[in-house]
Each structure stands twice: as structure tokens, then as C-alpha cells.
C-alpha positions in Angstrom: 37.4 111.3 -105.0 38.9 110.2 -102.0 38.6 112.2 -98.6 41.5 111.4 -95.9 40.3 112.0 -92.2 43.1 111.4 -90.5 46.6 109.6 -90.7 46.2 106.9 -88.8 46.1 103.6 -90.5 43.5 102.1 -92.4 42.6 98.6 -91.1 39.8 97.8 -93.3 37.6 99.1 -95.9 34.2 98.9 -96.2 31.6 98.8 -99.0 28.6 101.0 -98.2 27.5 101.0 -101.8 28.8 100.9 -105.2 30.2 103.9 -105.2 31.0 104.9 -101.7 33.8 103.2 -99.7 34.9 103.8 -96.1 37.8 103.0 -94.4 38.0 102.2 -91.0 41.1 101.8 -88.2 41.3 99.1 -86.1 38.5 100.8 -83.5 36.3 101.3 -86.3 36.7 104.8 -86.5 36.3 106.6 -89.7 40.1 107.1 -91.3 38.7 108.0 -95.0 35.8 108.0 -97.8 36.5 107.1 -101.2 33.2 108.2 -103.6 33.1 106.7 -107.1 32.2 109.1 -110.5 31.8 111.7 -108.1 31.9 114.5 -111.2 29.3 112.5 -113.3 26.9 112.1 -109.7 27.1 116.4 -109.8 27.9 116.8 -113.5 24.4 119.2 -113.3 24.5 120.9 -109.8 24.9 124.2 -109.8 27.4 125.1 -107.0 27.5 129.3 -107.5 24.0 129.1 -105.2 24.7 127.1 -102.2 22.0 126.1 -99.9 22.5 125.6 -96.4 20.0 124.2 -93.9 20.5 124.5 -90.4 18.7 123.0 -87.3 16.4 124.9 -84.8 18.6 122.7 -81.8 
């Protein structure tokens, strides 16, 4: 799955671990995020009862 950010150019990618990717622009700011066998990483999650959590700040 890959998540674009923005349209800016990608200058680099990085390797955050094996199966999530970011890339940055030239300033190092976050362009996109590429995560590897996303479905087989959630194959069992059971997304018809979110949960959100929210801070007391």
C-alpha cells in the first residue's frame, strides 16, 4: 500500500523497516509511505468496531 502526502518530488527513500518505506523531499519532509503485506499484517483485525483513543491535552 502506498500513501502519497503530497506532490512534491520524492528525493530519497528511506528504509524504516522491512516493510515500511518513507520517502522524503529534498528538506526531509515526509512526501509518502509505502507499507509492505499490509492485508496479511490486518488479515484478522476486525475494522466494524473501531477504537479511538484520545488524549486528556
Amino acid at each position: 500500500m502506498y500513501i502519497k502526502l503530497t506532490k512534491k518530488k520524492v528525493n530519497r527513500t528511506v528504509k524504516v523497516s522491512n516493510r515500511l518505506f518513507v520517502d522524503l523531499d529534498k528538506e526531509k519532509n515526509l512526501r509518502g509511505l509505502e507499507i509492505l503485506f499490509l492485508s496479511k499484517a490486518l488479515k484478522d483485525t476486525d475494522f466494524t468496531k473501531p477504537v479511538v483513543s484520545l488524549s486528556k491535552d
